[in-house]
DRENTORKOL-3810 file (N, C-alpha, C; in nm, 4 decimals):
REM DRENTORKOL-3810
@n.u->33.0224; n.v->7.8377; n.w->12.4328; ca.u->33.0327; ca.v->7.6985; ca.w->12.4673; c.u->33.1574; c.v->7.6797; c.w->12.5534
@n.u->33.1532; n.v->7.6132; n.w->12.6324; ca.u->33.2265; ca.v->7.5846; ca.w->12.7544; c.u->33.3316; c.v->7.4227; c.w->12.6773
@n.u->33.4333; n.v->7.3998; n.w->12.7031; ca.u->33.5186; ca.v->7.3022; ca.w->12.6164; c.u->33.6001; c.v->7.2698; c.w->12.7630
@n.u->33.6243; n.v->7.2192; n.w->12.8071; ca.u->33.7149; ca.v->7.0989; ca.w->12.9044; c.u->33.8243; c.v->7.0279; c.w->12.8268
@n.u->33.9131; n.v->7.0117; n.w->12.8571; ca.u->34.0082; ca.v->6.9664; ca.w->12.7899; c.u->34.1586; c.v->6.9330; c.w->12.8734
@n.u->34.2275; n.v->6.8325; n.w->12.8514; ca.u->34.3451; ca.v->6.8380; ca.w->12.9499; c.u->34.4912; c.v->6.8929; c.w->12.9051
@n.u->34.5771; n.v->6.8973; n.w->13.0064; ca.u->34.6923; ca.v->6.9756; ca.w->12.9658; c.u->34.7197; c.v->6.9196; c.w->12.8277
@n.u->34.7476; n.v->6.7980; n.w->12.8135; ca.u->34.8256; ca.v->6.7218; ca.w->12.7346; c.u->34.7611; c.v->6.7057; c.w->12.5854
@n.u->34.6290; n.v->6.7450; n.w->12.5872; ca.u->34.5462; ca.v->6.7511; ca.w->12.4991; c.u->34.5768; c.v->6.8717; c.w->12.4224
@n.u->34.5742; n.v->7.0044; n.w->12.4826; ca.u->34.5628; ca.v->7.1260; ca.w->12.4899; c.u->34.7024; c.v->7.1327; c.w->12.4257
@n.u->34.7912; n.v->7.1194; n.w->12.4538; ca.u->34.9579; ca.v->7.1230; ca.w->12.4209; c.u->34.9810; c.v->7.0545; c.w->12.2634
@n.u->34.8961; n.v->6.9511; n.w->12.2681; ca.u->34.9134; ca.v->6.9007; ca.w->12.1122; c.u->34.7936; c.v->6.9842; c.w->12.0340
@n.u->34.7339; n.v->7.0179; n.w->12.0529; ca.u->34.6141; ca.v->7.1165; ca.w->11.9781; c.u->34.5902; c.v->7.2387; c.w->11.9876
@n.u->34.7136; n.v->7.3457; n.w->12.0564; ca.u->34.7106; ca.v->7.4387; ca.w->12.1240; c.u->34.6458; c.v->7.5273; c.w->12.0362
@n.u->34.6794; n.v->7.5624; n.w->11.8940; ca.u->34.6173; ca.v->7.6403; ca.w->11.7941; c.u->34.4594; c.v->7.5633; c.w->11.7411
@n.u->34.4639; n.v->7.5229; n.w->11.7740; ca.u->34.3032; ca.v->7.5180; ca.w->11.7555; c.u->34.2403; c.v->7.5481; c.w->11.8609
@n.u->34.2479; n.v->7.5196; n.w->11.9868; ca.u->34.2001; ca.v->7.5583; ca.w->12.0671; c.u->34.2017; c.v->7.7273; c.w->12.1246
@n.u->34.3210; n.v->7.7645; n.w->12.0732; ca.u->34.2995; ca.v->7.9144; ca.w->12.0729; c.u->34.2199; c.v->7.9940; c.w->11.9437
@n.u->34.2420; n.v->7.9302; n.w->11.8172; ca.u->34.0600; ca.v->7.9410; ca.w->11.7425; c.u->34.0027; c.v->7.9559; c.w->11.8145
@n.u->33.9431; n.v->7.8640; n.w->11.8879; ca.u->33.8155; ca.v->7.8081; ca.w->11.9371; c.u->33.7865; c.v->7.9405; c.w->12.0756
@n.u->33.8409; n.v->7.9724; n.w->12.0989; ca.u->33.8527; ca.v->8.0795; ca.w->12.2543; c.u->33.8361; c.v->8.2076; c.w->12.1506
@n.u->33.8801; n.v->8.2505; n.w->12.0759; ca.u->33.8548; ca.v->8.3589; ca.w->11.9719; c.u->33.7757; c.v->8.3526; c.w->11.8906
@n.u->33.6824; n.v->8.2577; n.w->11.8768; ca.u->33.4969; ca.v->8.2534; ca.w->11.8105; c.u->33.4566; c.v->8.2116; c.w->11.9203
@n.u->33.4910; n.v->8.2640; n.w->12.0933; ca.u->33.3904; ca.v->8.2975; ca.w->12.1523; c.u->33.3565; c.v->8.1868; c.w->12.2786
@n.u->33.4558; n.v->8.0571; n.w->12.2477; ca.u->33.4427; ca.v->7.9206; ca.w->12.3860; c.u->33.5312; c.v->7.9603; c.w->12.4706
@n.u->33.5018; n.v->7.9218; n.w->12.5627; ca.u->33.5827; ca.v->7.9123; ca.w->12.6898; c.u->33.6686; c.v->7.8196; c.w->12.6980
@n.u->33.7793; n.v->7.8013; n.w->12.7225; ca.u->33.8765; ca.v->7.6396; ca.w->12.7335; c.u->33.8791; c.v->7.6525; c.w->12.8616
@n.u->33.8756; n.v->7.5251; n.w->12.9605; ca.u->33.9061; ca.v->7.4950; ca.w->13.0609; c.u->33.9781; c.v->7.3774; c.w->13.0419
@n.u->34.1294; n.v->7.4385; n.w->13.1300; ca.u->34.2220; ca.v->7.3298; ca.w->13.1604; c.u->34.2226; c.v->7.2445; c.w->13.2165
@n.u->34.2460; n.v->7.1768; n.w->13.2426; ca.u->34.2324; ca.v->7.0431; ca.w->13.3979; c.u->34.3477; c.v->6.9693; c.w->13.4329
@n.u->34.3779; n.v->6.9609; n.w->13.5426; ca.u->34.4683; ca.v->6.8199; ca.w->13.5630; c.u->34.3990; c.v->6.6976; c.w->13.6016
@n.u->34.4368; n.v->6.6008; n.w->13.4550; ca.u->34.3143; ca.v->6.4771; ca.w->13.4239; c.u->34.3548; c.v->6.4175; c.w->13.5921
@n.u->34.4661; n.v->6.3958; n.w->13.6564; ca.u->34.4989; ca.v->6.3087; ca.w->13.7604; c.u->34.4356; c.v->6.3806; c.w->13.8936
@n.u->34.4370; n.v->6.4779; n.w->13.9517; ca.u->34.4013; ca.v->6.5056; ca.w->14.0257; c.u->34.2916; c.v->6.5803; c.w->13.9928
@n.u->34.2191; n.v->6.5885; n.w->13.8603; ca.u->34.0681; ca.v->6.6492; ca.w->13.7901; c.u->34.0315; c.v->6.7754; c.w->13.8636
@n.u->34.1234; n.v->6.8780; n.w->13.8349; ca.u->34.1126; ca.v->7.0008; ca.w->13.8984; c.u->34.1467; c.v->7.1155; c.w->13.7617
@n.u->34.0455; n.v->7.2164; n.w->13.8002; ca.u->34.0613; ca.v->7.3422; ca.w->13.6867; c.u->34.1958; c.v->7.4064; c.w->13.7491
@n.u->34.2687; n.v->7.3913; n.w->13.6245; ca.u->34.4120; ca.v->7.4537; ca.w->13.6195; c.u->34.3677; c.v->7.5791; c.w->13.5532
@n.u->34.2994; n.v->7.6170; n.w->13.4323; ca.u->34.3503; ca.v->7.7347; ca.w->13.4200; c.u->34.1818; c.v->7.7651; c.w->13.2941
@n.u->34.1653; n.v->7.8648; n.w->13.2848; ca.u->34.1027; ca.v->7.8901; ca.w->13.2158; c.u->34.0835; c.v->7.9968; c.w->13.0911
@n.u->34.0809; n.v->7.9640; n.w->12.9652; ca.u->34.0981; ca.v->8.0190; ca.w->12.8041; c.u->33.9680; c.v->8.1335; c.w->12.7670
@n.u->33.9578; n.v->8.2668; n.w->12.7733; ca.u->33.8687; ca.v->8.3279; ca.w->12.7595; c.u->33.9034; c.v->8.3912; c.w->12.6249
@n.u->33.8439; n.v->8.3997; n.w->12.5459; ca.u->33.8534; ca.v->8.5131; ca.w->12.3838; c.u->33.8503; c.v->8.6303; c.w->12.4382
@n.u->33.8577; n.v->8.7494; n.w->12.3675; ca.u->33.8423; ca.v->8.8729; ca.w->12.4416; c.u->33.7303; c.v->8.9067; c.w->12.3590
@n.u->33.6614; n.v->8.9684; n.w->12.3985; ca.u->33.4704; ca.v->9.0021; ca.w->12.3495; c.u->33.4891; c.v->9.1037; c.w->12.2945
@n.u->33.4611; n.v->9.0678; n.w->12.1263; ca.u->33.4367; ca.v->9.2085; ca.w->12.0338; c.u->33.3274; c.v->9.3143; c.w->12.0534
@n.u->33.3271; n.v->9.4236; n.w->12.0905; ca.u->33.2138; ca.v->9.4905; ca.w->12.0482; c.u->33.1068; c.v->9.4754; c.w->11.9248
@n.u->32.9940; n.v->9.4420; n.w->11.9016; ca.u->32.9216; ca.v->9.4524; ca.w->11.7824; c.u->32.8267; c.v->9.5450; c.w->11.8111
@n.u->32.8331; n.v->9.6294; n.w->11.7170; ca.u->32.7439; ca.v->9.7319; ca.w->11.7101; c.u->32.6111; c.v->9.7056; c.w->11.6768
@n.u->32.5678; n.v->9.5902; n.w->11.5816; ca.u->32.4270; ca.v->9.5645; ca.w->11.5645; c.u->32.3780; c.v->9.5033; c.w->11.6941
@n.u->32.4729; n.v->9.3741; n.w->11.7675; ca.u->32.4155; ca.v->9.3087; ca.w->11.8709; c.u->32.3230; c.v->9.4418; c.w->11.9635
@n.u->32.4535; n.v->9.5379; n.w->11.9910; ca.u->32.4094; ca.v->9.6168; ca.w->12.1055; c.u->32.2802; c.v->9.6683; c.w->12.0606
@n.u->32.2711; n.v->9.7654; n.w->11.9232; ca.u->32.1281; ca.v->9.7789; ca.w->11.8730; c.u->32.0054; c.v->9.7246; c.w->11.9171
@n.u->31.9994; n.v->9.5994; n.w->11.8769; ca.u->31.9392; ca.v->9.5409; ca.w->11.9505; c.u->31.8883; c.v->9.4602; c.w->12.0175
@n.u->31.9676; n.v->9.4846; n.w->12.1543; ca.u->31.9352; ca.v->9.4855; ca.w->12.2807; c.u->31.9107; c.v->9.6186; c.w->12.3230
@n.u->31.9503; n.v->9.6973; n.w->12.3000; ca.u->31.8974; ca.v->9.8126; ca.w->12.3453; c.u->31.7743; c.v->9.8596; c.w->12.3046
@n.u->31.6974; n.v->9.8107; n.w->12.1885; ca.u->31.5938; ca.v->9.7938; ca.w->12.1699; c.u->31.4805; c.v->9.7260; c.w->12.2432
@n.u->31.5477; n.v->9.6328; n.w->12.2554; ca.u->31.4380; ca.v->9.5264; ca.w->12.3145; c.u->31.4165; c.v->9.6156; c.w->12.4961
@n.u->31.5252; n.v->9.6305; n.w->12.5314; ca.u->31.5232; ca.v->9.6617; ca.w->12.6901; c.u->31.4571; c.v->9.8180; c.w->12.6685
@n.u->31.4271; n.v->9.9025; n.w->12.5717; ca.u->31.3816; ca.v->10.0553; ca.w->12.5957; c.u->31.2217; c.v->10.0218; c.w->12.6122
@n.u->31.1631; n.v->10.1074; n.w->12.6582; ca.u->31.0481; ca.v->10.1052; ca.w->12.6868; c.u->30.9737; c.v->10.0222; c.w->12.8034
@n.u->31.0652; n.v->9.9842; n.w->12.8441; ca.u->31.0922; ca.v->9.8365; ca.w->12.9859; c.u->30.9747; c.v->9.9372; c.w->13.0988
@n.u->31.0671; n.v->10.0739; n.w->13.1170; ca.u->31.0116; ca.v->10.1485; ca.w->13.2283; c.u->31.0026; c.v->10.2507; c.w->13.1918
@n.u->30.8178; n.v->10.2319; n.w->13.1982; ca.u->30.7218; ca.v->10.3318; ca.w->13.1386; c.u->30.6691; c.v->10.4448; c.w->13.2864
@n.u->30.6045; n.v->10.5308; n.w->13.2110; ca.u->30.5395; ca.v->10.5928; ca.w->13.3612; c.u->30.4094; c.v->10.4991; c.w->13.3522
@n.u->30.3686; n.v->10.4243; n.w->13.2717; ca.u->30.2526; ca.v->10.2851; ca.w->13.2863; c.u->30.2551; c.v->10.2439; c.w->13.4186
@n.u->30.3207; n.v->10.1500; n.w->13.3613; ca.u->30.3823; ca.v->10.0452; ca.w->13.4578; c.u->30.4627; c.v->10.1352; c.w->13.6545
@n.u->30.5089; n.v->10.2012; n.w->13.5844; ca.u->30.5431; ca.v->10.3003; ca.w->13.7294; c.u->30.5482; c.v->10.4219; c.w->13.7279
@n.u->30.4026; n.v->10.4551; n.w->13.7601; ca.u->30.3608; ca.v->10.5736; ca.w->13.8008; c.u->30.4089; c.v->10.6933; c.w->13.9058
@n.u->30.4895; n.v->10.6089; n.w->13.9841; ca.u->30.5992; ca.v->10.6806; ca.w->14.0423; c.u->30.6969; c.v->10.7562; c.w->14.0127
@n.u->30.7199; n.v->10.7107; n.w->13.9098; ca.u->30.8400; ca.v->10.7967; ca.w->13.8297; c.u->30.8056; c.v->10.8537; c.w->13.7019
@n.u->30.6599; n.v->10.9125; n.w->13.6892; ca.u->30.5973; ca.v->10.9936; ca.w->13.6031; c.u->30.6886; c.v->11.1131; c.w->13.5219
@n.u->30.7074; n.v->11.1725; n.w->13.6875; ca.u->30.7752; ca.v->11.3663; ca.w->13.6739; c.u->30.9125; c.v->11.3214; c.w->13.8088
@n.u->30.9926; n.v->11.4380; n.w->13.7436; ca.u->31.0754; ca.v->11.4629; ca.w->13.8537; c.u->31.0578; c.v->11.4356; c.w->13.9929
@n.u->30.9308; n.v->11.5571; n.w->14.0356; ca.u->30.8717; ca.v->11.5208; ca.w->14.1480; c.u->30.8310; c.v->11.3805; c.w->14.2313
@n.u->30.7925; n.v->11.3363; n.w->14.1325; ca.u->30.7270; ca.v->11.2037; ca.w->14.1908; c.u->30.8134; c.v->11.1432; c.w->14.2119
@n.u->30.9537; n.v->11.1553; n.w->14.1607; ca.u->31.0854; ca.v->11.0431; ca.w->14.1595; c.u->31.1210; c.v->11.1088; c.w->14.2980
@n.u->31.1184; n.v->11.1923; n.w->14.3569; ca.u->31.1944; ca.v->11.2926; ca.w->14.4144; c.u->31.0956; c.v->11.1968; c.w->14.5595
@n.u->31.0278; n.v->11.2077; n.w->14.5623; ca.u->30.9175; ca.v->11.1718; ca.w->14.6825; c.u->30.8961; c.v->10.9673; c.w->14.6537
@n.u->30.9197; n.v->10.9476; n.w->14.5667; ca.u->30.9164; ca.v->10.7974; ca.w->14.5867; c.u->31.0781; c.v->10.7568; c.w->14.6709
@n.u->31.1735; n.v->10.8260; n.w->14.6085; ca.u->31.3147; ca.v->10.8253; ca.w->14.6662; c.u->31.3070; c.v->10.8607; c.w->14.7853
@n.u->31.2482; n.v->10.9310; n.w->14.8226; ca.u->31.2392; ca.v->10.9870; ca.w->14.9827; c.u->31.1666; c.v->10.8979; c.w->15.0661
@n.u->31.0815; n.v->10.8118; n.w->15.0234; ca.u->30.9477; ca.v->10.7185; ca.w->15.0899; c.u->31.0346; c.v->10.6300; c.w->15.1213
@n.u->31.1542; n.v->10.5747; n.w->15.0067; ca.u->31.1875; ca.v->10.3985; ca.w->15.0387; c.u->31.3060; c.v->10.4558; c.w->15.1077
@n.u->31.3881; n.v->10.5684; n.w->15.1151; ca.u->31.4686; ca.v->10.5450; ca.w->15.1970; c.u->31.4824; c.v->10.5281; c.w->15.3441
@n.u->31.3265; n.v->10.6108; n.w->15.3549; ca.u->31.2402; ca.v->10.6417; ca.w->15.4830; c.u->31.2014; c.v->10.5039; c.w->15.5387
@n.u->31.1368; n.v->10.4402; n.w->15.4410; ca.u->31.1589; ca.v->10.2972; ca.w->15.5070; c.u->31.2469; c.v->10.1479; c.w->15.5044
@n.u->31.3591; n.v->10.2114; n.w->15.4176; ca.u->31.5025; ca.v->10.1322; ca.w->15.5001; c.u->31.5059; c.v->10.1560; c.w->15.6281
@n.u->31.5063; n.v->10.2880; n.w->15.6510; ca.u->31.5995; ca.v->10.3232; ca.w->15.7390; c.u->31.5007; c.v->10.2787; c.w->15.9046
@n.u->31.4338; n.v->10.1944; n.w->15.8986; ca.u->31.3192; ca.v->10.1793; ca.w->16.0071; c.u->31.4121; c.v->10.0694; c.w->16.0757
@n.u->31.3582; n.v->10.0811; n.w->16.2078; ca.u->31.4508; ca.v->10.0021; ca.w->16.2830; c.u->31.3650; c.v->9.8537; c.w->16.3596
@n.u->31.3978; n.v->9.7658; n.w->16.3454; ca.u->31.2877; ca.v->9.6294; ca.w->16.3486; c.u->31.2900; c.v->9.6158; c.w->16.5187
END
């Protein structure tokens, strides 16, 4: 979650708002008078080992030799790689 907030706000609530950036919000500073992003509050991103699980689940099996038959065998990767570079490289 994204949080906006002004200097003067931020200065009287500073510890909560750095909670709030360390379960994961963003603070954005502002100057309320001239309503410009002064500065911006990022948490630093824990690794979780289950999250990654899965997602890495969900994304395996994405690219099958099904779906792309091109990249069956070695070979075939070897000669599909050779086809598209062959036709980048074409001149309009």
């Amino acid at each position: 979650m994204i949080i906006n907030v002004s200097i003067s706000q931020f200065r009287q609530q500073i510890a909560d708002y750095i909670a709030k950036a360390r379960d994961g919000h963003t603070i954005i500073l502002r100057d309320e008078k001239k309503d410009e992003k002064i500065a911006q509050l990022v948490g630093k991103k824990k690794f979780n080992p289950d999250t990654f699980t899965k997602a890495l689940k969900i994304a395996s099996g994405v690219l099958t030799a099904a779906n792309h038959p091109e990249w069956r065998t070695k070979k075939d990767v070897s000669a599909w790689v050779e086809k598209e570079r062959k036709a980048s490289d074409r001149n309009y």
